[in-house]
N, C-alpha and C positions, 0 to 999 in steps of 0.2 A: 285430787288437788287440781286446782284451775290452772291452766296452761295460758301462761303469758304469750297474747299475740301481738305485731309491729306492723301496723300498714308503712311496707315499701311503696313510698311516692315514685322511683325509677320505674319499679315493673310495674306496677302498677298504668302508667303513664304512654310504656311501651308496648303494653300489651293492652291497650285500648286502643292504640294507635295503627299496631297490626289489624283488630278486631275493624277498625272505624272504615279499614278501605277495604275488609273483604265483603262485607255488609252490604249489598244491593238490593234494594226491593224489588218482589217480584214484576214491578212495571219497570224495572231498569233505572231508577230513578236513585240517589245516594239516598241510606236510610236515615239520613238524618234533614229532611223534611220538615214539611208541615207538621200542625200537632204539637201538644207539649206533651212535658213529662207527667200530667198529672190526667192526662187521659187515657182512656184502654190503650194496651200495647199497641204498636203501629204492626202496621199486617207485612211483614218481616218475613221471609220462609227461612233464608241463612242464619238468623240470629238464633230460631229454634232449634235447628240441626244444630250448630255450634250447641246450646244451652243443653238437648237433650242427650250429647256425646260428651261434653264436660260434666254432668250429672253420673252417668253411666261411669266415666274414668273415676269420678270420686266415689264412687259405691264399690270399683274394683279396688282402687287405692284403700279402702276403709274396711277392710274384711268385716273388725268391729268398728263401729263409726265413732269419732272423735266427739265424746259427749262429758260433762263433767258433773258432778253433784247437786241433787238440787238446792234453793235457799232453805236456810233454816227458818229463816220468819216467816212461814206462808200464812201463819195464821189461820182464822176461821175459811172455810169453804165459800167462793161466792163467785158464780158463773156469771161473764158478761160476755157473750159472742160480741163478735166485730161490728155483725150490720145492725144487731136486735138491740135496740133501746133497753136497758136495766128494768126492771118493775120499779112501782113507783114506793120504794122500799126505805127505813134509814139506814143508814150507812154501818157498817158494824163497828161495835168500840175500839178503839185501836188503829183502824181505817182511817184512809183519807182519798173521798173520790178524785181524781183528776183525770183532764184529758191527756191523750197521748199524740202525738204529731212524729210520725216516722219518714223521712224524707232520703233525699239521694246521701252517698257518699257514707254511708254508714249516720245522720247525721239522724238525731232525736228531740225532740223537748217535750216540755211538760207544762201543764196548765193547775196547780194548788187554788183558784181562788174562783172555778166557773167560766173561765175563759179570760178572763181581764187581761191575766201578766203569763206570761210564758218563763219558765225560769229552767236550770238545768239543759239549756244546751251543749251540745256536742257532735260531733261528727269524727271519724278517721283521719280528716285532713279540711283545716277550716280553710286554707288558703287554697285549694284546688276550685276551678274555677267550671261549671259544667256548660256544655255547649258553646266553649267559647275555645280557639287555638286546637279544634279538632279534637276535644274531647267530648266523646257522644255520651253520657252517662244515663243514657234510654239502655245500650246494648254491653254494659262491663259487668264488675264486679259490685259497683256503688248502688243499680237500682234497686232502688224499695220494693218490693214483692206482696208488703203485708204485715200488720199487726193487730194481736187479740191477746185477750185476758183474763186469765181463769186463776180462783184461787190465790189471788194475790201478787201472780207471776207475773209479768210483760213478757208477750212473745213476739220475735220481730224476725224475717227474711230479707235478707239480700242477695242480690246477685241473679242478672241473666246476661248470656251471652258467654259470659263467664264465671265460673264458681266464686259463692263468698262464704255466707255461715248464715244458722239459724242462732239469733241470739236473744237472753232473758233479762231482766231486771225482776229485783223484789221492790225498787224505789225509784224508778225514772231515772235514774240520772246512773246506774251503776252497772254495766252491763256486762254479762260473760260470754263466751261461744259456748249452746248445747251442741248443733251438727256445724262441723268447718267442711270446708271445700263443697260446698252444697249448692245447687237453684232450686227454684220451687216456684212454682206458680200462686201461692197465696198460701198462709197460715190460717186456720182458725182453733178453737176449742169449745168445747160441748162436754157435757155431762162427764168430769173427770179425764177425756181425753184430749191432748194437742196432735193434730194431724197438721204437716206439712205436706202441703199437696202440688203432686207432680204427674207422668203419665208412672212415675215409680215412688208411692206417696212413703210416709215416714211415720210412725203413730208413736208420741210416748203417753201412759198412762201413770207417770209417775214426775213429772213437772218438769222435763225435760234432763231426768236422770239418764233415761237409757231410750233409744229410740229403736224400732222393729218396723224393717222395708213389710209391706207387702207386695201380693202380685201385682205384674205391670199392670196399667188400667187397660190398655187397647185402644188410648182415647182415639179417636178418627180427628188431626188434626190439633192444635194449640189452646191448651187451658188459658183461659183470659178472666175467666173471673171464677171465686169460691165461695159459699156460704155455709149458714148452718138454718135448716127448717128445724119443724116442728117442736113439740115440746115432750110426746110419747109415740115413738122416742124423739130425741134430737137427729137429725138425718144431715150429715156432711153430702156436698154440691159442689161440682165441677162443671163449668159449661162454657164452651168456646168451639172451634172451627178450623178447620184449616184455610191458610190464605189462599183469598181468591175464589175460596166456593162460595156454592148460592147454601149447600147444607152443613148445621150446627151439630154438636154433640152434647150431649148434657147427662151425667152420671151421676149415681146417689150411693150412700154406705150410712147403713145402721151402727159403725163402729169404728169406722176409718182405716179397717183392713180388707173387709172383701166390699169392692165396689160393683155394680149393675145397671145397667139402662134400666130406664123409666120402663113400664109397661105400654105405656103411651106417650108421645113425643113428637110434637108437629118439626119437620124435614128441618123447619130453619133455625129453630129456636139454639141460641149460645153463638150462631154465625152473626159477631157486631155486636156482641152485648156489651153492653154501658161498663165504665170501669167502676169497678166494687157492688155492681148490679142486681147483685142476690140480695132477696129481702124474705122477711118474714113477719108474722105480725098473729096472734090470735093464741088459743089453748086449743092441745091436743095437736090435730092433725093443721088445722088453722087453714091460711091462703096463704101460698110462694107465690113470690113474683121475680121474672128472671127480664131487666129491661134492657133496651139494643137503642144502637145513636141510628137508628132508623125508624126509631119509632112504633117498632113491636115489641110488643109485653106478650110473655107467654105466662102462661095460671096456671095452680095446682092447687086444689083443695082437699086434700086427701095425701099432705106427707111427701108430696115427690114423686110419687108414683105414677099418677094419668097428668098430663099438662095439656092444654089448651090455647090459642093464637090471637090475637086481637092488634090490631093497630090505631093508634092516636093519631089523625093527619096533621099537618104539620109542625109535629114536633120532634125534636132529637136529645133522646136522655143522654145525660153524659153524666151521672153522677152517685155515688153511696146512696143506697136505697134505704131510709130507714122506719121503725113503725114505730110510731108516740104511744101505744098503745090503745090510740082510738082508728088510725090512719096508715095508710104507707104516704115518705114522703120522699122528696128524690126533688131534682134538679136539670135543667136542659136549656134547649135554645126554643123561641117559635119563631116560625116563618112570618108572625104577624104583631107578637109584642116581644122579643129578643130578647134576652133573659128573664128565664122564669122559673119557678117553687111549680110543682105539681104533686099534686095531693089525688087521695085515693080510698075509697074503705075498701073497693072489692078488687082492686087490679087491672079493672078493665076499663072504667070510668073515670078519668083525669080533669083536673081542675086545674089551670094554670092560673099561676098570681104574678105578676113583673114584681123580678127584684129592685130595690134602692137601696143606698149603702150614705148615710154620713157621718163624719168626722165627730169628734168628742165635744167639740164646740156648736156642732149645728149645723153646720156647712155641708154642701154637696160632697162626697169621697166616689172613688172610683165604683161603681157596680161589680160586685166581685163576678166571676166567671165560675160555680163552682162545679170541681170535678170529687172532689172527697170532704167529705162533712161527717162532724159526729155529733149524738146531742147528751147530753145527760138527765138523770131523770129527773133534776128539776125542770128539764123544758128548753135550758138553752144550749142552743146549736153553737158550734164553731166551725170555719173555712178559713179558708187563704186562697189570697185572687189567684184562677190556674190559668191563664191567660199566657201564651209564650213569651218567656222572656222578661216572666215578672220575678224575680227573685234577686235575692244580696239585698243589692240597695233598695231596689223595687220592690221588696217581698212587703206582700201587704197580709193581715190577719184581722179577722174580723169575729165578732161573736153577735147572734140572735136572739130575743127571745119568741119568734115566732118562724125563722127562715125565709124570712119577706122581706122584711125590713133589717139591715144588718148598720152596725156600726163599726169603721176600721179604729182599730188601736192604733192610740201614739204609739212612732217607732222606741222611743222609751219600755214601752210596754213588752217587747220580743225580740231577739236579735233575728237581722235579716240573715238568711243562710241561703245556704242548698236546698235546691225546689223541694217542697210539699209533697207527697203523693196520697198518702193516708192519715185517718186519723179512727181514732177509741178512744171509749171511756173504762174506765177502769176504778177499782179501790184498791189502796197499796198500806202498807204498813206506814204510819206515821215516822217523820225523822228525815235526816237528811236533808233535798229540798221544799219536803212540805213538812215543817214541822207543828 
């Protein structure tokens, strides 16, 4: 039976508060900085130690980890990973595609109509206010970590810095705790399994009925981003750095329990990678691409196994990498047309296009900034501007049908909340908010 939880607004409040002053970055500098929250973690070294010692207490606290029943309505089987574009498939009877938008504060919505209207939000605490009176909600219980969809389920993380929960939906809008007291560095799922991944990952193969730690990874340094390659098999990806090096780490598992280095793996690759930067694209073993806000793409054509080095000069990816099925396509800055769409068939070769963004009437709108994007298999993309400091009243959302040209929604269209960090597509059981 589900286990009724209460976000306390006090501890919650005070134990961020604690958290926000012991927090220094390793240049000495307060960690709440530059940056927003919808970009790669900030290169933090105290926020990981705090995260992978409150992970480790919660695993000790958890002999057996706080998990509860899966939905009844999961319905037919239909795998969609986080970064990978759906086939260009219909929808199964009873379904109903929408997009997912997982944001700080425990806070969610949903998209029934292709991105138009956003409907079913929520959060733990609408009125708490992020980065404003010394709440840092980069480094608590509130940040987003990650969300993906298999089989009907919504699966969604929070919590760094401080433990929160891995939580599910069968409908967007209805959510439970599978793991409480938990971090993780990113959720994905693949071929029947959900892995929550950490340097001590989580795997259930039964919809977040029962979860099974395996071995620590040994990661050298801070997971910053996860995905899912291939297609035989599907290969779970961990790749990030410790702060401050010049060298990355990048990890792969055929099952989301025993994990292993590449066989081949250029020194930098995962040090600086783009937030939600793991991409996939092709059948079989296909092409990985794992992109960095420096401007390196490493490749894999062969599953994850051997990787390769390349650099794009003047540009900086900052965003979900995703593949149309024809392309990889992803998002950044350039040093010479400032926002821009890049596009790719092989990983190595980029095509920048300047973004433009107008209003529903015609008119110029703000150029979205984007750090997470998702598209559906009809083709159109969704974002929201990640620009610091854009959110509540500012929060802007926008939907594509090329990622070139974007249009913002009337604020009618969504309520402004708690920042943005992720977005999925997904198909859910009809009812509810998409009836």
């Amino acid at each position: 039976m589900a286990t009724t939880h209460t976000f306390n607004k006090s501890a919650y409040l005070l134990t961020v508060s604690l958290i926000s002053l012991a927090l220094i970055r390793c240049d000495g500098s307060p960690s709440g900085g530059d940056g927003g929250p919808d970009a790669a973690p900030r290169a933090d070294s105290s926020d990981d130690v705090l995260a992978d010692a409150a992970a480790n207490d919660a695993l000790a606290l958890d002999g057996a980890l706080d998990v509860i029943s899966p939905p009844t309505d999961v319905g037919v089987a239909l795998d969609a990973a986080v970064d990978v574009a759906p086939s260009e498939v219909a929808t199964p009877p009873g379904r109903v595609g929408v997009f997912v938008a997982q944001g700080y504060v425990g806070r969610t919505t949903i998209s029934c109509d292709d991105g138009r209207t956003w409907v079913a939000n929520r959060s733990d605490d609408d009125a708490l206010r992020c980065f404003a009176g010394g709440l840092d909600c980069d480094h608590n219980g509130g940040r987003a970590m990650g969300v993906s969809a298999i089989d009907g389920v919504i699966f969604a993380s929070w919590g760094w810095g401080m433990p929160n929960s891995v939580r599910r939906s069968s409908d967007g809008a209805r959510w439970d705790r599978s793991i409480d007291r938990s971090i993780f560095s990113g959720i994905e799922s693949a071929a029947g399994r959900v892995v929550a991944i950490s340097n001590q990952p989580q795997l259930s193969t039964d919809l977040g009925g029962r979860w099974t730690p395996s071995t620590p990874l040994g990661f050298m340094g801070h997971i910053r981003a996860t995905g899912v390659i291939g297609t035989s098999p599907r290969r779970f990806v961990a790749a990030g750095g410790e702060n401050g090096a010049t060298v990355g780490d990048v990890m792969i598992s055929d099952d989301g329990m025993t994990w292993r280095r590449p066989m081949s793996v250029p020194r930098e690759c995962g040090q600086g990678v783009a937030a939600d930067g793991v991409g996939f694209g092709g059948d079989g073993a296909g092409i990985a691409v794992i992109t960095h806000d420096n401007g390196l793409v490493c490749v894999s054509r062969d599953g994850g196994q051997q990787w390769t080095s390349s650099r794009v000069d003047g540009v900086n990816f900052e965003a979900t990498v995703i593949h149309t099925g024809t392309e990889f396509v992803t998002w950044g800055r350039s040093m010479t047309m400032g926002l821009v769409q890049l596009r790719s068939v092989d990983g190595v070769r980029w095509t920048p296009a300047a973004l433009s963004a107008t209003n529903a009437d015609g008119s110029r709108a703000t150029t979205p900034r984007i750090n997470a994007a998702a598209r559906s298999p009809s083709g159109t993309f969704v974002t929201v501007h990640g620009e610091w400091n854009n959110w509540y009243d500012r929060q802007l959302f926008y939907r594509s049908t090329d990622g070139v040209r974007w249009q913002a929604l009337a604020r009618s269209a969504f309520v402004g909340s708690h920042p943005i960090r992720f977005f999925t597509y997904a198909e859910i059981a009809r009812g509810g908010a998409c009836p």
